[in-house]
N, C-alpha and C positions, 0 to 999 in steps of 0.2 A: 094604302099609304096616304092619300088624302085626307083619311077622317085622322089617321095619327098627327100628320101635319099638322090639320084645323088645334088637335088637343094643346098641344105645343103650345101652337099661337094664343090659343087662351090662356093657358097657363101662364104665360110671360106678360100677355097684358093684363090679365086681372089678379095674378097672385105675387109674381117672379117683381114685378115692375113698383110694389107696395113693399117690399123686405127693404127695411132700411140699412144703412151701412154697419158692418160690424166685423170689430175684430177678427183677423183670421185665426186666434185662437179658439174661438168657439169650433174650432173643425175638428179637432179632435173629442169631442163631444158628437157633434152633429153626424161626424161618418157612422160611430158606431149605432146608432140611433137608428140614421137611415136604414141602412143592414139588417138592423132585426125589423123594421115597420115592414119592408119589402119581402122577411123573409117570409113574416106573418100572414100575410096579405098572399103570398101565394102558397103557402100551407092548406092554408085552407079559409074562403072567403068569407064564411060566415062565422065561427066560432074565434078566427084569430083576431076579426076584423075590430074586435074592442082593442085590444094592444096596441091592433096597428094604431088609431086613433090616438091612443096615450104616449105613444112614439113621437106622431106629429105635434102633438100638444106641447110636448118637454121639447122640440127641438125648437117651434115657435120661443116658446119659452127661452130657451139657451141664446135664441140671435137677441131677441129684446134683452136680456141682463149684457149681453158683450156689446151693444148698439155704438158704435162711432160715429156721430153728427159729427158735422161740419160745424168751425164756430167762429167767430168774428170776436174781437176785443171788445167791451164798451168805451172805450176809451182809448188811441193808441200815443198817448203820450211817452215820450222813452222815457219819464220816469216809475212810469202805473206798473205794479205788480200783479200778476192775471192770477186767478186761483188755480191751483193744479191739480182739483178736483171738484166734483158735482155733492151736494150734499149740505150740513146742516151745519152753521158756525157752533160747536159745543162749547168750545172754551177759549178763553183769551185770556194769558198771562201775560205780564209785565216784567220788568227789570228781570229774570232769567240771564242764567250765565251761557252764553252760547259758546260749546268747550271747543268749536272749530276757531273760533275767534279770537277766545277771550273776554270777550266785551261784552256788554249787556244785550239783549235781544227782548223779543214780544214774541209768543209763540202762540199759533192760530190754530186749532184743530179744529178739521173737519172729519164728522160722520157720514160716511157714505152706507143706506140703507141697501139692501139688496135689491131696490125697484130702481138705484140711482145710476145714472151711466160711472161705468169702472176704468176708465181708460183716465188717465194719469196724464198731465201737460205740463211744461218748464214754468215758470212763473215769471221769471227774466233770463233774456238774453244772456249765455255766455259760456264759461268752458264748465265741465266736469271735473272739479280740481282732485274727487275722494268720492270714493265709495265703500260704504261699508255694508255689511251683512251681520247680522247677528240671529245666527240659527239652534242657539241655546237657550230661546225665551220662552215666556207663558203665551198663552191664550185665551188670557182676560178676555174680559167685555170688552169692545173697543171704546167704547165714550168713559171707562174708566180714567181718573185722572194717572193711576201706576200704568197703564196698558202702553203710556207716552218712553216710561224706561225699562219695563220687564216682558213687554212683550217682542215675540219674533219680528223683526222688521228690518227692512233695507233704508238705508241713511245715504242720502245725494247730497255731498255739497258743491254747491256751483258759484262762481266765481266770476267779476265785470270790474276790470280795476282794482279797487278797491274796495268793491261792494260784495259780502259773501253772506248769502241765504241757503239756507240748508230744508230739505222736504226728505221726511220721513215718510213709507209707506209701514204702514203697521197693519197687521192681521187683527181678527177679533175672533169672538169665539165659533163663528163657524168660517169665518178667510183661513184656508189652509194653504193659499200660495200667492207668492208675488213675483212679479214679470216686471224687470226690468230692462228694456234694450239698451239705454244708454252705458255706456263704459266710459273707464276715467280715460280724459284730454279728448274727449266727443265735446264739439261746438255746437249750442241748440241757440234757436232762436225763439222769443218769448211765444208763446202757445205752443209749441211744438211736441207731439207727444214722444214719452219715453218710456209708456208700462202699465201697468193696471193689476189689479188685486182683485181676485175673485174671489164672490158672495158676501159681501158687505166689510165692510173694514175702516180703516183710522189713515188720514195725513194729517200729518204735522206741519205747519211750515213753520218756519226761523227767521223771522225778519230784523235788520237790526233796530235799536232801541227809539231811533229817532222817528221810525218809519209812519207817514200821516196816515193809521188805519180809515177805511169808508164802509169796514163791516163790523157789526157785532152780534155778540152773543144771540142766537137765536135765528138766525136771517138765514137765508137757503142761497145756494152758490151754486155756478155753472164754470166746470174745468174749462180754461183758454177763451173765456167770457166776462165772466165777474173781475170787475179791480178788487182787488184785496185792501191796496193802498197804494203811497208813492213813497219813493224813495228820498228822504229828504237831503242827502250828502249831493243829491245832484239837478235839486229847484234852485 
């Protein structure tokens, strides 16, 4: 009982104690994983013991891709717009008709690689006024410029007054799913997360026309970290 105790103890401080935070989605992944490593491992020690190995590898694997950090704003001005995900500025459009609105908007999309954290953050403060789903699209490339209206994706728009930004989660060609927990008339506050897309995928944000971007094309972003920009209806 002692030496199993001592195992424990090692294992929580040298392995248990280094797993950083992640989604408790990755558990349905991980149980099954565990199950066969375990069952390998006592099949028989030496001939299963490669599998077991590629078991823990891939489950290693699965908590780093769903990893949840903790994250701080750079900026907590109430007008800064946080990014609402991790990944790569691909493109930045202008004057865009944002059809929640009406009005003109500038739309940000970000690329999230499969090495990028997937957990999804509110960008500003406020209610869920609409959500859509659109489960009849493609599976473009994500950083395609069509992958923004023909692919599968869930549509959030969120609502502060008068200010209303809209973040699309979009699939790419190998994201087959997207998690959203927020529902319409849910209250978020700015970094708060609401969902995430597994294995690499596309967000769109919708900021209105006037809004002072502080990213471009090219630059790397951190979900509930990076300003995107401000809101200029409220400098």
């Amino acid at each position: 009982m002692e030496l199993i105790s001592n195992l424990v103890s090692l294992l929580q401080q040298k392995i248990l104690s280094k797993v950083p935070n992640f989604s408790e989605d990755a558990f349905i992944f991980i149980f099954p994983l565990g199950i066969l490593a375990f069952v390998l491992l006592a099949v028989s020690m030496s001939s299963a013991f490669f599998g077991f190995l590629i078991c823990l590898i891939l489950i290693a694997l699965i908590i780093c891709f769903f990893r949840d950090p903790e994250r701080t704003i750079d900026d907590d001005a109430p007008d800064a717009l946080v990014s609402p995900a991790d990944g790569m500025i691909k493109h930045i459009v202008e004057n865009e008709e944002n059809p929640y609105t009406d009005k003109s908007c500038t739309r940000v999309t970000i690329f999230l690689s499969v090495l990028d954290v997937h957990i999804n953050r509110i960008p500003m403060a406020g209610t869920i006024e609409r959500i859509e789903i659109k489960r009849d699209g493609k599976y473009l490339v994500a950083d395609r410029p069509a992958a923004s209206a023909e692919n599968v994706q869930n549509t959030m728009v969120i609502k502060n007054g008068d200010t209303v930004v809209v973040v699309k989660q979009i699939v790419g060609l190998i994201a087959r799913r997207i998690v959203c927990w927020a529902r319409e008339g849910d209250t978020f506050e700015r970094g708060q997360r609401f969902g995430l897309i597994r294995f690499g995928s596309r967000v769109d944000l919708l900021v209105p026309g006037d809004t002072q971007l502080k990213v471009k094309e090219g630059d790397m972003v951190a979900g509930g970290k990076t300003v995107i920009g401000y809101l200029a209806a409220t400098r």
